[in-house]
C-alpha positions in Angstrom: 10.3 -45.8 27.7 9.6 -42.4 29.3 6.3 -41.5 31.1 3.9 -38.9 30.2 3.4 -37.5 33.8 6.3 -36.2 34.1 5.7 -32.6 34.8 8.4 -31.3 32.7 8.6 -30.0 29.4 9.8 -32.9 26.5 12.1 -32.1 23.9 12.2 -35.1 20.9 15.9 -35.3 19.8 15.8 -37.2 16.5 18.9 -37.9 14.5 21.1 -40.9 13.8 24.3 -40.3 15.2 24.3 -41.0 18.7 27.5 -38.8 19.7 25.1 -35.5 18.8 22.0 -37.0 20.3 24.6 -37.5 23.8 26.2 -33.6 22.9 22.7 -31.8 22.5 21.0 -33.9 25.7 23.6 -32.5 27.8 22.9 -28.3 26.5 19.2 -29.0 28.7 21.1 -30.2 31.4 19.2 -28.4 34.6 16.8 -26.3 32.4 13.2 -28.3 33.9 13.2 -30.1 30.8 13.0 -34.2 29.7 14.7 -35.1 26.4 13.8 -38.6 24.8 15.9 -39.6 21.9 15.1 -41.4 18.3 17.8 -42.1 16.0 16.0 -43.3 13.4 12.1 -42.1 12.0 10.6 -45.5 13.1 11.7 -44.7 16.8 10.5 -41.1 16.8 6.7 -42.2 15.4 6.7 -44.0 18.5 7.9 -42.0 21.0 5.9 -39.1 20.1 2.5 -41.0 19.7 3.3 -42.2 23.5 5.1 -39.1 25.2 3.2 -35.8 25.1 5.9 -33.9 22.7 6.5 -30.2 23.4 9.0 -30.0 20.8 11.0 -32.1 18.5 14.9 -31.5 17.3 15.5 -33.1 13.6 17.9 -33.7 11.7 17.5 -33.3 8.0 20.1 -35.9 7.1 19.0 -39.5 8.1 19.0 -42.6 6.6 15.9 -44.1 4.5 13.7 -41.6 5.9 14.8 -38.6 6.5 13.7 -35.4 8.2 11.4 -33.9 5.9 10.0 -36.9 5.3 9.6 -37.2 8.9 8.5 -33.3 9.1 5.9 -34.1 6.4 4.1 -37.2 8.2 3.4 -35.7 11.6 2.4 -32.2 10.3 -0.5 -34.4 8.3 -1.5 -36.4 11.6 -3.9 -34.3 13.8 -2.4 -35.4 16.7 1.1 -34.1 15.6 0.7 -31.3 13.7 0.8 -28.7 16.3 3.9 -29.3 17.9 6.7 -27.1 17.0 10.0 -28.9 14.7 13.3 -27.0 15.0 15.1 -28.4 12.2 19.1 -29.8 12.7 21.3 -29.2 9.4 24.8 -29.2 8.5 24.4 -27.2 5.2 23.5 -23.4 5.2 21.8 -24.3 2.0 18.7 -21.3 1.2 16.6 -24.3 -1.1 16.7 -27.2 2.1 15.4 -24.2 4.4 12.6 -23.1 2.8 11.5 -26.6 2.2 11.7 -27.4 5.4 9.8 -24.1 6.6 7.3 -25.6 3.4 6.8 -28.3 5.1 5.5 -27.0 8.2 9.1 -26.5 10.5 9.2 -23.7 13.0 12.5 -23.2 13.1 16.3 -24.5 11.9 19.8 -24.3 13.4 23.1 -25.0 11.2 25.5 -27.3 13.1 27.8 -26.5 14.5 25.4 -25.0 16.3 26.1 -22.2 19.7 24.3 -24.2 22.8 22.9 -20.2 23.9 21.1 -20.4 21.3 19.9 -23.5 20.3 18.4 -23.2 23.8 17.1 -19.9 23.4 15.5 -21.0 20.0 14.0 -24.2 22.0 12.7 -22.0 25.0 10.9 -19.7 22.7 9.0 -22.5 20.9 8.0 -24.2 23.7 6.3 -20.8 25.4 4.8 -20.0 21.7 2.8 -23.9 22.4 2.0 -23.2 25.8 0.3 -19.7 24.5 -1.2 -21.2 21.3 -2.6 -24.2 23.7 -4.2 -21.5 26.1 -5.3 -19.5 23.7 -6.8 -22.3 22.3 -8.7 -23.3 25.5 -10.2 -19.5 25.5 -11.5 -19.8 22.5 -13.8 -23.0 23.1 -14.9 -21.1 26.2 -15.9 -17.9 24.4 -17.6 -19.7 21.6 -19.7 -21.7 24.2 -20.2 -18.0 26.1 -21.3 -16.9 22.7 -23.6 -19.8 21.9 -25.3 -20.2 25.2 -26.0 -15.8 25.6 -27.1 -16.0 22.2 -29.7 -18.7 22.1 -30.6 -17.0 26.1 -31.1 -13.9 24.3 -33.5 -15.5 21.2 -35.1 -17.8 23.8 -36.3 -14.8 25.8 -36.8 -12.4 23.3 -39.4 -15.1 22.1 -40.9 -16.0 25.3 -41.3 -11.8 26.2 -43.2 -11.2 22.5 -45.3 -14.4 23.1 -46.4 -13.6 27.1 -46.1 -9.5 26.4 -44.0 -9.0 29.4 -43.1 -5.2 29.7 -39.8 -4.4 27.0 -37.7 -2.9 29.7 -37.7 -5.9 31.6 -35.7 -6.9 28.4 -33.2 -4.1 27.9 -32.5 -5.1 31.9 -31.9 -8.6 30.9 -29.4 -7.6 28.6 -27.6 -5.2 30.2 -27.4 -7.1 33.4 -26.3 -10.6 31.5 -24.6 -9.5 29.3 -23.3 -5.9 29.3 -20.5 -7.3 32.3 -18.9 -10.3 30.4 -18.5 -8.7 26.9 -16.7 -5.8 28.0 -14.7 -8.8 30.4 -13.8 -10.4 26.5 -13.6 -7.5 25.0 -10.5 -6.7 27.5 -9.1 -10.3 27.1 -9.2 -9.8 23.8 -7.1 -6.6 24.0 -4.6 -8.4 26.2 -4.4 -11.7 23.6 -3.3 -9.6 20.5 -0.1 -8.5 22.8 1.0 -12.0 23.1 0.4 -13.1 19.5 3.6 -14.3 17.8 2.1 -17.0 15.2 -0.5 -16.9 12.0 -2.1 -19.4 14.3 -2.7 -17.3 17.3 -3.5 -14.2 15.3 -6.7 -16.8 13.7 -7.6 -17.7 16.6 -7.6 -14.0 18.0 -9.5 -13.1 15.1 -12.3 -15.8 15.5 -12.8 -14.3 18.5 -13.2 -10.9 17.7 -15.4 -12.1 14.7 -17.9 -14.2 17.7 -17.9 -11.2 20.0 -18.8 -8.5 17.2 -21.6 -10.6 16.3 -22.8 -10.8 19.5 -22.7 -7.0 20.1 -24.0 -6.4 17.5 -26.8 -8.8 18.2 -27.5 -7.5 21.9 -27.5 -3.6 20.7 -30.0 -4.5 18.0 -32.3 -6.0 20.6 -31.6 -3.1 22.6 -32.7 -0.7 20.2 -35.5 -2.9 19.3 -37.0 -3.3 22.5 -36.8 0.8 23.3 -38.5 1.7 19.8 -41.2 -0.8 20.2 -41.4 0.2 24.1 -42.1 3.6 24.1 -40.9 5.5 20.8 -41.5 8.9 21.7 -38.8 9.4 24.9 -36.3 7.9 22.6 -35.6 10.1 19.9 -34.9 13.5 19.8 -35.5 15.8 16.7 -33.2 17.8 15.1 -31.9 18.9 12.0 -29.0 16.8 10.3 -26.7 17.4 7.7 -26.8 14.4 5.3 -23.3 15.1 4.0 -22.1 15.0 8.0 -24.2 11.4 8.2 -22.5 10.2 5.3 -18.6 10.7 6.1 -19.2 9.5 9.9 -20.9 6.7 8.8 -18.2 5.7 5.9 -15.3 6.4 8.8 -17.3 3.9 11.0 -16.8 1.3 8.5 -13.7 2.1 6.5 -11.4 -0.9 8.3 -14.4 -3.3 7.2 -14.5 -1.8 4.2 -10.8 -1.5 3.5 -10.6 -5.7 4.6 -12.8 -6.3 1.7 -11.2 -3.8 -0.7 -14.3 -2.4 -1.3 -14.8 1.1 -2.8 -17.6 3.8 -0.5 -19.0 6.1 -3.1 -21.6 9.0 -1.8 -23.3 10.9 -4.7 -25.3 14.2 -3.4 -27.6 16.3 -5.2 -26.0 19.2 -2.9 -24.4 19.3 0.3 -26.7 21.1 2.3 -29.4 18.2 2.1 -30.8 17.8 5.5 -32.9 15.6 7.8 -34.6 16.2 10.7 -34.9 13.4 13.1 -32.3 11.7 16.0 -28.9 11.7 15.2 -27.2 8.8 16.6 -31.0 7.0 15.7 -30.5 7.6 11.7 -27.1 6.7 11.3 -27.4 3.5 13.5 -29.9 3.1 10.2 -27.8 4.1 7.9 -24.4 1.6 9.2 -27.2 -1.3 9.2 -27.7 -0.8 5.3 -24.3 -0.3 4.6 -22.8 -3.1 7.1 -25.0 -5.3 5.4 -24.3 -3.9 1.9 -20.5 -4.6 3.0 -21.2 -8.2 4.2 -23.1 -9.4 0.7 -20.8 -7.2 -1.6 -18.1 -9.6 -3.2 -14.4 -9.0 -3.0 -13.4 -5.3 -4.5 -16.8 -4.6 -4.5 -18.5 -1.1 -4.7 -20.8 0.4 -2.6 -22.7 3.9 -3.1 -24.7 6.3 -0.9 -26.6 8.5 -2.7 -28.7 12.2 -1.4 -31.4 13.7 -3.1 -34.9 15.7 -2.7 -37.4 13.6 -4.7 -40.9 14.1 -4.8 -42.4 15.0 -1.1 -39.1 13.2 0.1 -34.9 13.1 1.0 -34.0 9.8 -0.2 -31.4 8.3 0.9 -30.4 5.4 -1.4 -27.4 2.5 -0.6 -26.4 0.8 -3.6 -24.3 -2.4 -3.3 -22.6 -5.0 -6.0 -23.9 -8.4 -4.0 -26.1 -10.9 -5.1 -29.7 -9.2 -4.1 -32.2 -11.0 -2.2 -34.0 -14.0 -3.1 -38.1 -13.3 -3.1 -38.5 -15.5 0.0 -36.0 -13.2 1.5 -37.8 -10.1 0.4 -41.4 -10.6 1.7 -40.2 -11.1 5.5 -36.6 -8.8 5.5 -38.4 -7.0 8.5 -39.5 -9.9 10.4 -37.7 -11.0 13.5 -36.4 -14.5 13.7 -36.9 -15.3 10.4 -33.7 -15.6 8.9 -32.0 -18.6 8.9 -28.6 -16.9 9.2 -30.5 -15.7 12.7 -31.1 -19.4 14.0 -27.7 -20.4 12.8 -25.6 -17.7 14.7 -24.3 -16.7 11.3 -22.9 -13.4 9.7 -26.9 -12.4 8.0 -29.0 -10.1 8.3 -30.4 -10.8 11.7 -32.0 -8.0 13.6 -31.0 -5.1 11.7 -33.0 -4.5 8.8 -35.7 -5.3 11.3 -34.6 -2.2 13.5 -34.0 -0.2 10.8 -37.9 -0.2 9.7 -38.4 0.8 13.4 -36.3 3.6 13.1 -37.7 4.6 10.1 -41.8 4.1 11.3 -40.3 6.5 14.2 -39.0 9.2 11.6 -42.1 9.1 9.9 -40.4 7.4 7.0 -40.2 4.6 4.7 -37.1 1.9 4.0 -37.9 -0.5 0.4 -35.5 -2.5 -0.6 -35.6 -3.9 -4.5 -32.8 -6.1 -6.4 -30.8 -4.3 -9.6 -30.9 -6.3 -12.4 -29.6 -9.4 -11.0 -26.4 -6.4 -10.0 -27.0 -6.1 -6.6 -29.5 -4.4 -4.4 -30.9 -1.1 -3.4 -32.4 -0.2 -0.2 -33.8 3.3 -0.3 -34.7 5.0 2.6 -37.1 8.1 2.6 -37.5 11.0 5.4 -40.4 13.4 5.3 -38.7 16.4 2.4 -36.6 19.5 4.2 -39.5 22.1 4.1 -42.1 19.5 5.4 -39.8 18.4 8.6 -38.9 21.0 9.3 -42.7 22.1 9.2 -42.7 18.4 11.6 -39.7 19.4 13.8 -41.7 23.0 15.0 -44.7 20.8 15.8 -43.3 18.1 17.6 -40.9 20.8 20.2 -44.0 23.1 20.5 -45.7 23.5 23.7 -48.7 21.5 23.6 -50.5 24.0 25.5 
């Protein structure tokens, strides 16, 4: 029996003749690492349930149960399925490898097999679980970063809009609590896609770029919130905007997402010299909220479409999308805050935005309505004040008031 505080790393050695259990023992001779031995399945079930397994040496061949039966078992068992198997074979037989790779095996080496190597291959393994296990420890700290910021952020958002407290005393919450630690992730993050080397890692990398994009995109929605709702005025500055401009920086913003999706951005312009006249970086923040949630509810190889036209007293800007549409329920409060339950539930909805869009929109003088397809998707439309009368706006607004 072998103890589980030994500091060193374990290697499980499991095959039925004892000579190459003796021959492989002796390649990890000095290298900081403990091998137990199993020469049947039996006796390696119980050595790994009571020795903490960083990787297990199996040979294929063995008699009534064999190795991929063996493989099979402890990649089902929760408590086994994470440690790395480095099959043993004496055929360099293409069908018994990718069976065993089927079956959840890291690895294989054909006997006769070069010490050097079999060592290197063992090494390697054993660092790729010691980086999956870390990685794996950051994660459950993020997610509970994520969690507690996020329901700090809703409680006080609440407990400002109930007692009226000032909104910049907001935006300094933010920036102060949260501003430092999700650039600190967004770094780790950085650093944790270097080091991935398994599907594993690169899912748990993802997870964490999916938590920490919601939560940006969370805290700069409050941001923006709290500054329209402060004191509108000092935060937008007018000027005139070519709509065809808007439209390809906002379709390069969110091209990856797109592309991920395989959905297809169409824009459709009654002519390209359309223009708005507001804040720049203020109306196409509006513009990525419609189509990042147009993206979000759009199924796979969807289609999305912009499109740019004078109408009436009005430019309209209209976003198509190929989702579901909204339910009624979801229609009568779209622009309420907290209302959502994809809000309360830290889930991918729509969440803030559609709320700070209609604030962007009250502060551009405009419009946003939002109406379902024929059961073919939904269409939010967004209408400015028409070129000749903005522009007519734009005069008054950077005149001297005196």
């Amino acid at each position: 029996m072998h103890s589980t505080t030994n500091p060193n790393k374990i290697i499980l050695l499991v095959d039925d003749d004892q000579y190459q259990l003796n021959s492989i023992e002796r390649i990890f001779l000095d290298n900081d690492i403990e091998i137990i031995k199993a020469t049947n399945a039996k006796e390696a079930f119980s050595l790994v349930k009571l020795n903490q397994v960083d990787l297990i040496l199996l040979d294929i061949m063995m008699p009534e149960i064999d190795g991929f039966q063996v493989c099979q078992a402890l990649k089902i068992d929760p408590e086994t399925e994470d440690i790395p198997i480095i099959f043993l074979t004496a055929k360099d037989d293409e069908d018994i490898i990718v069976k065993g790779f089927e079956l959840g095996a890291q690895d294989y080496v054909i006997k006769p097999f070069n010490s050097h190597e079999l060592l290197a291959r063992a090494k390697t393994h054993i660092e790729l679980k010691e980086k999956s296990e870390e990685l794996g420890k950051i994660t459950q700290v993020l997610e509970e970063r994520v969690a507690e910021r996020t329901a700090q952020l809703v409680e006080a958002n609440n407990r400002l809009l109930h007692l009226g407290k000032a909104k910049s005393d907001f935006i300094s919450l933010i920036s102060h609590e949260l501003r430092t630690p999700l650039n600190a992730m967004t770094m780790l993050i950085n650093s944790l896609n270097d080091t991935v080397h398994t599907e594993k890692q690169a899912q748990y990398v993802k997870y964490l770029q999916n938590s920490l994009d919601r939560l940006v995109h969370f805290s700069d929605s409050a941001i923006l919130i709290t500054s329209l709702t402060a004191d509108i005025d000092s935060a937008i500055t007018y000027a005139p905007i070519l709509t065809k401009k808007l439209i390809i920086e906002c379709f390069e913003k969110i091209k990856k997402r797109s592309e991920s999706k395989g959905i297809q951005l169409v824009s459709e312009l009654q002519s390209d010299e359309l223009q708005i006249v507001g804040d720049a970086s203020l109306i196409k923040r509006c513009l990525l909220i419609i189509l990042e949630n147009a993206i979000t509810y759009s199924p796979q190889n969807g289609r999305v479409v912009v499109q740019a036209k004078s109408e009436d007293n009005n430019l309209l800007l209209q976003v198509n999308d190929s989702g579901p549409g909204f339910s009624q329920e979801s229609l009568d409060m779209l622009f309420d805050f907290f209302t959502i339950d994809d809000i309360m539930h830290h889930s991918e909805g729509l969440g803030l935005g559609l709320a700070a869009a209609k604030l962007i929109m009250d502060a551009h003088f405009g419009t946003i309505e939002v109406e379902n397809i024929n059961n073919k998707g939904a269409s939010v439309k967004l209408f400015f004040p028409n070129k000749v009368g903005s522009q007519e706006l734009l005069n008054c607004i950077n005149s001297d008031p005196t």
